[in-house]
Structure formats: structure tokens, C-alpha cells
Backbone as JSON, one array per atom type, in Angstrom:
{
  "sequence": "XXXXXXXXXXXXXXXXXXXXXXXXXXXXXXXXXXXXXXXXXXXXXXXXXXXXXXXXXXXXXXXXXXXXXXXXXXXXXXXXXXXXXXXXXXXXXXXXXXXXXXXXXXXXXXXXXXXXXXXXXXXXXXXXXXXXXXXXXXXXXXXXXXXXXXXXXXXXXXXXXXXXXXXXXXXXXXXX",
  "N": [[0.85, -1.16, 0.0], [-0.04, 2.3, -0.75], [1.57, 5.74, 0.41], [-0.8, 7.03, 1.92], [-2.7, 10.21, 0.51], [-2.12, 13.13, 2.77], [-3.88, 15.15, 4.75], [-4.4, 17.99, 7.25], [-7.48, 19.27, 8.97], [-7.49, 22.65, 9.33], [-9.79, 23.66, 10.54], [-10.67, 22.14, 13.02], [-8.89, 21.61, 14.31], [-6.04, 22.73, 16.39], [-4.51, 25.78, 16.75], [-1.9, 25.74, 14.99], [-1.08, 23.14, 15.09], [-0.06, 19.74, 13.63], [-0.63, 17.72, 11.35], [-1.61, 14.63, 12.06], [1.07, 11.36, 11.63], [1.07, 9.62, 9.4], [1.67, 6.47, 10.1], [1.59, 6.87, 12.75], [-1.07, 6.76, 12.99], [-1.42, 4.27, 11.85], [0.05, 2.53, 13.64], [-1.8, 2.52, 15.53], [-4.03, 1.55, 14.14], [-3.24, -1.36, 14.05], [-2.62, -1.72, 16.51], [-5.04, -1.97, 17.95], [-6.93, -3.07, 19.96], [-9.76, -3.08, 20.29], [-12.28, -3.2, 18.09], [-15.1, -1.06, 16.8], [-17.45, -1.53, 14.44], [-20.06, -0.13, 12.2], [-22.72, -1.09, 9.97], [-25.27, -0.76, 7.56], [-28.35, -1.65, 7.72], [-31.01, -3.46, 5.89], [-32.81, -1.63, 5.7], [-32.0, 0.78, 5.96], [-31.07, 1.42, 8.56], [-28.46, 2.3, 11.27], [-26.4, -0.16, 12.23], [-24.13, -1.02, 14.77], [-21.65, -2.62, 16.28], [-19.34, -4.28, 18.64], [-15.76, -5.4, 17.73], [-12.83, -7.59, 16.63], [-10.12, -6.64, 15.08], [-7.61, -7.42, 12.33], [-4.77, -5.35, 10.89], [-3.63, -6.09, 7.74], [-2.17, -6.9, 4.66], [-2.18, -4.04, 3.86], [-5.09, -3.26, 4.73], [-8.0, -3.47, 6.58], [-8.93, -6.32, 8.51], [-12.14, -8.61, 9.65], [-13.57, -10.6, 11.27], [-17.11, -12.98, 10.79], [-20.11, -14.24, 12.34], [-22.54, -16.03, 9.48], [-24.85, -15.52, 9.74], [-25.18, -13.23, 11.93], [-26.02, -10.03, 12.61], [-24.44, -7.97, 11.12], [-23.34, -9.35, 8.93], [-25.48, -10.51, 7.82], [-26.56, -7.71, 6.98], [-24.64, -6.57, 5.22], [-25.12, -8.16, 3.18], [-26.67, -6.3, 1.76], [-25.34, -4.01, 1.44], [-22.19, -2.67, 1.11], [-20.98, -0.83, 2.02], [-19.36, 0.3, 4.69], [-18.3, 1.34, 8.51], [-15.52, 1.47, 10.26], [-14.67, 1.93, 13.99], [-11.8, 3.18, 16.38], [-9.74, 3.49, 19.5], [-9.88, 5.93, 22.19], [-11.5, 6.21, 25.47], [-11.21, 8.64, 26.18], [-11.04, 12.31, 26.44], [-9.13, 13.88, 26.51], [-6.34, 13.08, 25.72], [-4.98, 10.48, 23.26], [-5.78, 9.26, 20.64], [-8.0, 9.0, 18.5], [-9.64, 6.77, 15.37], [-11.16, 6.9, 12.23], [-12.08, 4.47, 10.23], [-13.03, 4.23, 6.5], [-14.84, 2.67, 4.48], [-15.55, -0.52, 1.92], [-16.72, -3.48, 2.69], [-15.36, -6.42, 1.37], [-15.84, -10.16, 0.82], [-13.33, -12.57, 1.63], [-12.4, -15.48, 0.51], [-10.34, -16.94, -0.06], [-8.48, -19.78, 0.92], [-5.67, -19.73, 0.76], [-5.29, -16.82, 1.57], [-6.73, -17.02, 3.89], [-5.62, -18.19, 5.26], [-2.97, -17.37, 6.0], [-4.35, -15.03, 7.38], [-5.31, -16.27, 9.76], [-2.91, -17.2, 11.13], [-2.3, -14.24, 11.94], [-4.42, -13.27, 13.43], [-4.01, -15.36, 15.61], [-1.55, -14.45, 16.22], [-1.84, -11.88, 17.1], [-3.32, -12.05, 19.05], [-1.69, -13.49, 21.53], [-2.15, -15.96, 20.89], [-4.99, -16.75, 21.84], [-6.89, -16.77, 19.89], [-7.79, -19.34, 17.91], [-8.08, -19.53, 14.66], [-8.96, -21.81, 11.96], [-8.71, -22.18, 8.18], [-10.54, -23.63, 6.13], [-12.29, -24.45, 3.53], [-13.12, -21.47, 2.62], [-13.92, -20.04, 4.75], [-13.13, -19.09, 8.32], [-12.72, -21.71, 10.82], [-14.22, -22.42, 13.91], [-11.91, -24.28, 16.45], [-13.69, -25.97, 18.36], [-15.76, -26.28, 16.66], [-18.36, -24.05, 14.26], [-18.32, -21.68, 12.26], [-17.02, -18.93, 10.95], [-17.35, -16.19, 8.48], [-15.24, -14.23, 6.64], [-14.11, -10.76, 6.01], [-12.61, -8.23, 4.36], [-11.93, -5.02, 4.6], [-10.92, -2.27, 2.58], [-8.99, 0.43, 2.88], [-11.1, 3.67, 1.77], [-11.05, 6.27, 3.28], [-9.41, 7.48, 6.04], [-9.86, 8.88, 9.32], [-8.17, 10.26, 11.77], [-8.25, 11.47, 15.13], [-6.63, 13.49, 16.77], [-6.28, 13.54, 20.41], [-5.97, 15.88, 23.02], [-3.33, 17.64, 22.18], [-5.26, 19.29, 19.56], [-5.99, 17.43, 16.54], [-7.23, 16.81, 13.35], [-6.91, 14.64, 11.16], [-7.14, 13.62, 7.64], [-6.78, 10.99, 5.68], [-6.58, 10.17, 2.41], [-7.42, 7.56, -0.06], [-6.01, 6.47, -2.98], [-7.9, 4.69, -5.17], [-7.36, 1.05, -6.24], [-6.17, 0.52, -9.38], [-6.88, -1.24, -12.2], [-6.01, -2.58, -14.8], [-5.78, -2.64, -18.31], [-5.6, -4.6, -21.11], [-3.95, -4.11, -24.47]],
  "CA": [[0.0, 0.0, 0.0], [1.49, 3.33, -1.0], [1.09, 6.83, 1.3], [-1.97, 8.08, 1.45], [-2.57, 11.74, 1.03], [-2.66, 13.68, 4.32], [-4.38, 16.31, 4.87], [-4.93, 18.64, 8.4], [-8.48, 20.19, 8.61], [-7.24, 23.2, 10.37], [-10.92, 24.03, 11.04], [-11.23, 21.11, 14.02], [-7.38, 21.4, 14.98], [-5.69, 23.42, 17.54], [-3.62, 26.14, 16.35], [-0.21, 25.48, 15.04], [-0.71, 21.76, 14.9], [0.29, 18.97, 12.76], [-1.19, 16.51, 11.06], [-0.66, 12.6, 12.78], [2.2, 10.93, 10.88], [0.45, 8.31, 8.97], [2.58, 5.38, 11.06], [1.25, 7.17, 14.11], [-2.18, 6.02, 12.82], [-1.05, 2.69, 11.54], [-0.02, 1.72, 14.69], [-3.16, 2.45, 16.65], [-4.61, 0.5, 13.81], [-2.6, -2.56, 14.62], [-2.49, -2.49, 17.89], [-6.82, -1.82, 18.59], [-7.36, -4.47, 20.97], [-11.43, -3.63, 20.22], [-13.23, -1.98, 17.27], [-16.73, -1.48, 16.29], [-18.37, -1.29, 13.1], [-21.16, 0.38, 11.62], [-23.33, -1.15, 8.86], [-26.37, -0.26, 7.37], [-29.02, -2.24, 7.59], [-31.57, -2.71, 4.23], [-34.15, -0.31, 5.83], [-31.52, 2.37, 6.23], [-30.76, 2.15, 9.95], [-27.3, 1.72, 11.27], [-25.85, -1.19, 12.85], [-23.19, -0.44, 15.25], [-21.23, -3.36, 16.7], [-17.82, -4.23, 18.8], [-15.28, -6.45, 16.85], [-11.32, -7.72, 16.87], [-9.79, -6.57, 14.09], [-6.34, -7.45, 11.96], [-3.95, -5.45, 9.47], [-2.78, -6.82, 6.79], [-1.72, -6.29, 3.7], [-3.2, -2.86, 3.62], [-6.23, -3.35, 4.9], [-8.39, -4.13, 8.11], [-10.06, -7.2, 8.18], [-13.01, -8.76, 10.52], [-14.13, -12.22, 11.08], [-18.31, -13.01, 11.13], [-20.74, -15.43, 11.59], [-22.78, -15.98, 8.6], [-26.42, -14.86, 10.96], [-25.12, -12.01, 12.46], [-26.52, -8.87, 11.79], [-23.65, -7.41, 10.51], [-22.87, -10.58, 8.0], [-26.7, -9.66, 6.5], [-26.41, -5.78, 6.53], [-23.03, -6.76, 4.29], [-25.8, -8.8, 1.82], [-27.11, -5.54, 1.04], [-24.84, -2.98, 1.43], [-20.78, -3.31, 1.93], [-20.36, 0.36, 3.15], [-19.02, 0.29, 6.48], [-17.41, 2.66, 9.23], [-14.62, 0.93, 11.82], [-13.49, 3.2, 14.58], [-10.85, 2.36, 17.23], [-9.44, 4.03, 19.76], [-9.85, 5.16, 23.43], [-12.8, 6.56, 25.49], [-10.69, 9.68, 26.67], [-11.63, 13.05, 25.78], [-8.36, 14.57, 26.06], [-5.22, 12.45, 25.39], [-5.36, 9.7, 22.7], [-6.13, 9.1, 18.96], [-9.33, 8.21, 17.77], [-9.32, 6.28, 13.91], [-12.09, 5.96, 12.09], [-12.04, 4.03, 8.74], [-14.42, 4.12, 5.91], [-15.03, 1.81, 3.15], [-16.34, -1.27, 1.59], [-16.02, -4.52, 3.02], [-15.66, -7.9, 0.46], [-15.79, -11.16, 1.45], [-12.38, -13.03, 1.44], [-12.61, -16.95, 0.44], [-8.96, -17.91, -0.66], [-7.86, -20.39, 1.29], [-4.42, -19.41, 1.09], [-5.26, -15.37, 2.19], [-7.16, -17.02, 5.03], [-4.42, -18.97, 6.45], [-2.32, -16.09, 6.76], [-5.03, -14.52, 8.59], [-5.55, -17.31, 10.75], [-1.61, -16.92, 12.16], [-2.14, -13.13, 12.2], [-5.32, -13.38, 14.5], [-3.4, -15.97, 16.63], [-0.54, -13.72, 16.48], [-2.01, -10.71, 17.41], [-4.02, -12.27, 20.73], [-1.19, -14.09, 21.91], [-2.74, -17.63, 20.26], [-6.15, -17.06, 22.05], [-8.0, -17.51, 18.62], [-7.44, -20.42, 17.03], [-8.81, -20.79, 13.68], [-8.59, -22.91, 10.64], [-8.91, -21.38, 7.04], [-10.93, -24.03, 5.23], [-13.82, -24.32, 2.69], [-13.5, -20.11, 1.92], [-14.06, -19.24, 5.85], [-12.53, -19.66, 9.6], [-13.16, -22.39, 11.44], [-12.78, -23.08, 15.06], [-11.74, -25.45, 16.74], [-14.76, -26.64, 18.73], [-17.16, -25.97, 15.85], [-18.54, -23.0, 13.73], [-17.79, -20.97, 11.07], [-16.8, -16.77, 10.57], [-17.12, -15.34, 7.23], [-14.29, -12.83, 6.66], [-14.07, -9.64, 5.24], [-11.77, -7.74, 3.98], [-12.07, -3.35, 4.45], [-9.77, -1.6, 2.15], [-9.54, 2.09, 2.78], [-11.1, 4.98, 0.75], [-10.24, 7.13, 3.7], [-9.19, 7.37, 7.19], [-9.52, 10.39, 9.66], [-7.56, 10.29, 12.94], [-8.17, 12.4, 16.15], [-5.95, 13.76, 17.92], [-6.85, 15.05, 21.3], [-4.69, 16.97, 24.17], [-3.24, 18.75, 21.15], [-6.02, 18.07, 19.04], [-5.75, 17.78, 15.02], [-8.15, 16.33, 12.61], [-6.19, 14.09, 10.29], [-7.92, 12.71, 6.82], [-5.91, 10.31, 4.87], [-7.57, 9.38, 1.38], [-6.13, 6.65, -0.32], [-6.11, 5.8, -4.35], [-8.23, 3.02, -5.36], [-6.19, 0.39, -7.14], [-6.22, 0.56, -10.57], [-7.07, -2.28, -13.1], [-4.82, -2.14, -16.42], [-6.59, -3.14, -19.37], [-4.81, -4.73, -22.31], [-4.27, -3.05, -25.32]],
  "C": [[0.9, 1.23, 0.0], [0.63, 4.21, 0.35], [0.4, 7.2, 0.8], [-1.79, 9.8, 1.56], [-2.68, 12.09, 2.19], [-2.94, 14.65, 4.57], [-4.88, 16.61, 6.54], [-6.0, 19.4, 8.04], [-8.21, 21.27, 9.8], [-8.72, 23.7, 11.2], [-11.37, 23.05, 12.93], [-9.87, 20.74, 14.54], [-6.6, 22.61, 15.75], [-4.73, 24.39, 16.92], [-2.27, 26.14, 16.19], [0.13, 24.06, 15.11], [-0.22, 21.22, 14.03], [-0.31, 17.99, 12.37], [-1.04, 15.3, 11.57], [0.34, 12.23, 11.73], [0.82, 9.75, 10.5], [1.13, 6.59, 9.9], [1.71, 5.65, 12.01], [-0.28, 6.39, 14.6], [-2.23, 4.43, 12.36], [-1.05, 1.92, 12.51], [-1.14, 1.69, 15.65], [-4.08, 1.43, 16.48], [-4.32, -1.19, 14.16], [-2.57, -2.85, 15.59], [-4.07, -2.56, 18.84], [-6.4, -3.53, 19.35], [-9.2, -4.71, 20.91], [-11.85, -2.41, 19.19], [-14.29, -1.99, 17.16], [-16.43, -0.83, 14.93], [-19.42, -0.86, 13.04], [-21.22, -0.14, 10.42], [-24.45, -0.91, 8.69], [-27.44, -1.83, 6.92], [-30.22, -2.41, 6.39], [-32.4, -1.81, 4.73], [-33.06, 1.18, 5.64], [-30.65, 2.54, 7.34], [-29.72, 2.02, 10.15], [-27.61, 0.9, 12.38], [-24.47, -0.9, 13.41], [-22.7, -2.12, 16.16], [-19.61, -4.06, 16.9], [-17.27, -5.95, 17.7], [-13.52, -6.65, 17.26], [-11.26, -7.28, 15.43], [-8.18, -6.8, 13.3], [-5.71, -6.08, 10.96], [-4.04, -5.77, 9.1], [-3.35, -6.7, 5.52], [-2.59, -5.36, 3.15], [-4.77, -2.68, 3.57], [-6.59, -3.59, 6.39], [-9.43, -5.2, 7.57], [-10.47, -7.57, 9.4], [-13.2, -10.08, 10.23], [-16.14, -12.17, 11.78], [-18.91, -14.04, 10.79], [-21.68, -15.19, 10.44], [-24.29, -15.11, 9.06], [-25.98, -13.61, 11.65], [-25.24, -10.73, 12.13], [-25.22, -7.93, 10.94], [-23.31, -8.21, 9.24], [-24.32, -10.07, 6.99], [-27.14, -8.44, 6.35], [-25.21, -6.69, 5.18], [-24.35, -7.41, 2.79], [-26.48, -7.87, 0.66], [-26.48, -4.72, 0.6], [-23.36, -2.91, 2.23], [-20.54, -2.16, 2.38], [-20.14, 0.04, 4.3], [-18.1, 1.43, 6.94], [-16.32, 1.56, 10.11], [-14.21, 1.8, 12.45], [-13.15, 2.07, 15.82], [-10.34, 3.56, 17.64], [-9.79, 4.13, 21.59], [-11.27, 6.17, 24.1], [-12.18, 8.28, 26.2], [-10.8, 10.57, 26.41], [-9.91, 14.21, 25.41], [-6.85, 13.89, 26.17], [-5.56, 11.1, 24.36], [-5.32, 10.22, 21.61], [-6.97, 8.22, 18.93], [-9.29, 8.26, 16.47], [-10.46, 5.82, 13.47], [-11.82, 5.82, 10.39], [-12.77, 3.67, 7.91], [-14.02, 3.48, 4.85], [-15.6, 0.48, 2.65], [-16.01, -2.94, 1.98], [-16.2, -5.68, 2.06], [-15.22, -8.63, 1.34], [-14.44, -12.17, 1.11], [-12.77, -14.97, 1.66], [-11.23, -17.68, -0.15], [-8.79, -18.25, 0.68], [-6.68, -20.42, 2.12], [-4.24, -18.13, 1.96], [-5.58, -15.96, 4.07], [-6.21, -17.8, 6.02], [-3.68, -17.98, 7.16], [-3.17, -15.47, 7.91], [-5.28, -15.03, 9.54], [-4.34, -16.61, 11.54], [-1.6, -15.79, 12.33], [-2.83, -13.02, 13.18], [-4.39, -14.06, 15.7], [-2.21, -15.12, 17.26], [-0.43, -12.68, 17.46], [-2.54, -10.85, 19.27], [-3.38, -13.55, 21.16], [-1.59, -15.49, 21.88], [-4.04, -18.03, 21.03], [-6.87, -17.02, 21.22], [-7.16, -18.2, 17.88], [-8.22, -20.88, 15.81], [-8.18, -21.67, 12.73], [-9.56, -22.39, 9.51], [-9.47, -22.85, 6.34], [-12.54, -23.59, 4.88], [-14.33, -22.72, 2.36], [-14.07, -19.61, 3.27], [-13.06, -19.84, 7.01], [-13.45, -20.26, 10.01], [-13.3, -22.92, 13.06], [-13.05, -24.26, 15.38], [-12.54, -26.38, 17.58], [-16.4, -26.55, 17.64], [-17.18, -24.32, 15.6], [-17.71, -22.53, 13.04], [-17.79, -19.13, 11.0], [-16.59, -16.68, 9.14], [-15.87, -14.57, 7.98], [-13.97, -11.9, 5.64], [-12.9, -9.0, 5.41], [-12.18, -5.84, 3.56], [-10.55, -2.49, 4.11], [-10.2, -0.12, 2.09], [-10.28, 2.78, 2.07], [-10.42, 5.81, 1.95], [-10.87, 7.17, 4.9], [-9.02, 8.6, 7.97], [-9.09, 9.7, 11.28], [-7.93, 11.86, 13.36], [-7.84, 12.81, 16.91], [-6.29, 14.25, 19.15], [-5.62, 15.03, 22.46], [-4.71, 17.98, 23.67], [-4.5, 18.07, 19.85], [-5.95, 18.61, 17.49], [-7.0, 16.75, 14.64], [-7.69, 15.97, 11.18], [-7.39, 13.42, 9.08], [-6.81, 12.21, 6.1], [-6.86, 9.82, 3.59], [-6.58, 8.53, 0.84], [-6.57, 6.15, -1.99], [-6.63, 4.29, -4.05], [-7.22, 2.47, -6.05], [-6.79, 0.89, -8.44], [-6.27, -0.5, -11.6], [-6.34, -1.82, -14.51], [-5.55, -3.16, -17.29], [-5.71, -3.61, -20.5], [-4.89, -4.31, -23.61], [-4.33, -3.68, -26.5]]
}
């Protein structure tokens, strides 16, 4: 993933600030210990609900069961919000990340994610990447999705800034 743009909205930032370092926000992302989501449900309404979440390879991803309201909001509508962060009003960085979540079924992607999950919560989730979802190990199944940026705003507070990061979609190359 390349650098996203970064932009300070000085309108909602403290005079004389700085934008977050993109890293600064990376790592908050990596190291959430609890996020929620927002999806929209088909009437409209939102759906707000806590989650674990991974990195990797430029992205955040989520694990769900197939029944859970968030798994059939996703049937209609992949917009989603993730924020992460802390409940503090004045020290911290709050991250929230917007974009579309797809459903990840390789095999191979999901293995990785398997040892990243395990990785991340010192090997208290244990799944197993077959048949195009996680599995665990006493039974059941998580869909998993895959949320690749459009764009990320961090919040600084103490000193407080109002970071947006947008981020180029990929690009498909057509043959000529």
C-alpha cells in the first residue's frame, strides 16, 4: 500500500498543529485491541457493533458469523465505518475508517489470517482457514471480510488535530 494523502483540517485542529504521521495512525490500527463497526441495515438504519480486528496487507479485516446482523447488513450494502481508539476526551487518537467490506474466500489469504489473529491475541483464537471461511476449533464458522480504505480520519486530542488520509483506489490495467 502506497502513502496516502494527508491532509490537516485546520478548522477542528488546535492552532499550530500537525497533522498525525500516517505510522502514528497505523499503529493504533494494529495495535486496537477492540473496534466497532457500523453497517447499514436494508431499511436504512445503522448497525453499530464491537469487533477484533487485523492489518494486513493494507487493509483491516473482521471475522463473522454468517447470521449475524452485521454478515446480513453486508448482503445488502458493503459500506461500512470501523473506529478504534480510546474513550478519553483529552489524550489519545481516535481512527475511524471508511469503506467497503468484500468477502475473502482464498484459502491461502485465510491462512495467513488465521496466524495473524493468533498472532495478534497471543494464540487465544485459534482458527482454521478451510472451505473459503474460519473455522474453530470446537465448531462453527466466521465469514471474513476484507475493508480496504477509501479514507481514514484520525483524532488527535490533548493537542487536538483532525487528520484525513484518502487513499487511491487500485487501478485495473486493461490490455491493449
Amino acid at each position: 500500500m502506497s502513502e496516502p494523502a494527508t491532509s490537516l483540517d485546520t478548522r477542528f485542529s488546535d492552532p499550530g498543529s500537525a497533522a498525525t504521521p500516517w505510522d502514528t495512525t497505523l499503529q493504533v490500527l494494529k495495535a486496537a485491541g477492540l473496534s466497532w463497526i457500523t453497517t447499514v441495515r436494508r431499511d436504512g438504519r445503522p448497525h453499530v457493533s464491537p469487533l477484533l480486528t487485523v492489518w494486513f496487507d493494507g487493509a483491516l479485516w473482521f471475522s463473522t458469523g454468517a447470521t449475524e446482523q452485521k454478515a446480513v447488513n453486508l448482503r445488502t450494502s458493503r459500506h461500512v465505518v470501523i473506529t478504534t481508539g480510546c474513550s478519553s476526551w483529552d489524550r489519545g487518537l481516535d481512527v475511524v475508517v471508511e469503506g467497503e467490506a468484500t468477502r475473502e474466500t482464498s484459502n491461502g489469504v485465510l491462512a495467513q489470517l488465521a496466524r495473524a489473529w493468533s498472532a495478534k491475541w497471543d494464540g487465544r483464537w485459534h482458527y482454521q482457514a478451510r472451505d473459503g471461511a474460519f473455522h474453530h476449533p470446537g465448531g462453527g464458522e466466521a465469514l471474513v471480510f476484507r475493508v480496504t480504505p477509501r479514507k481514514i480520519l484520525a483524532f488527535g486530542k490533548g493537542t487536538f488535530t483532525h487528520t484525513s488520509y484518502r487513499f487511491t483506489p487500485p487501478t485495473t490495467s486493461t490490455p491493449t
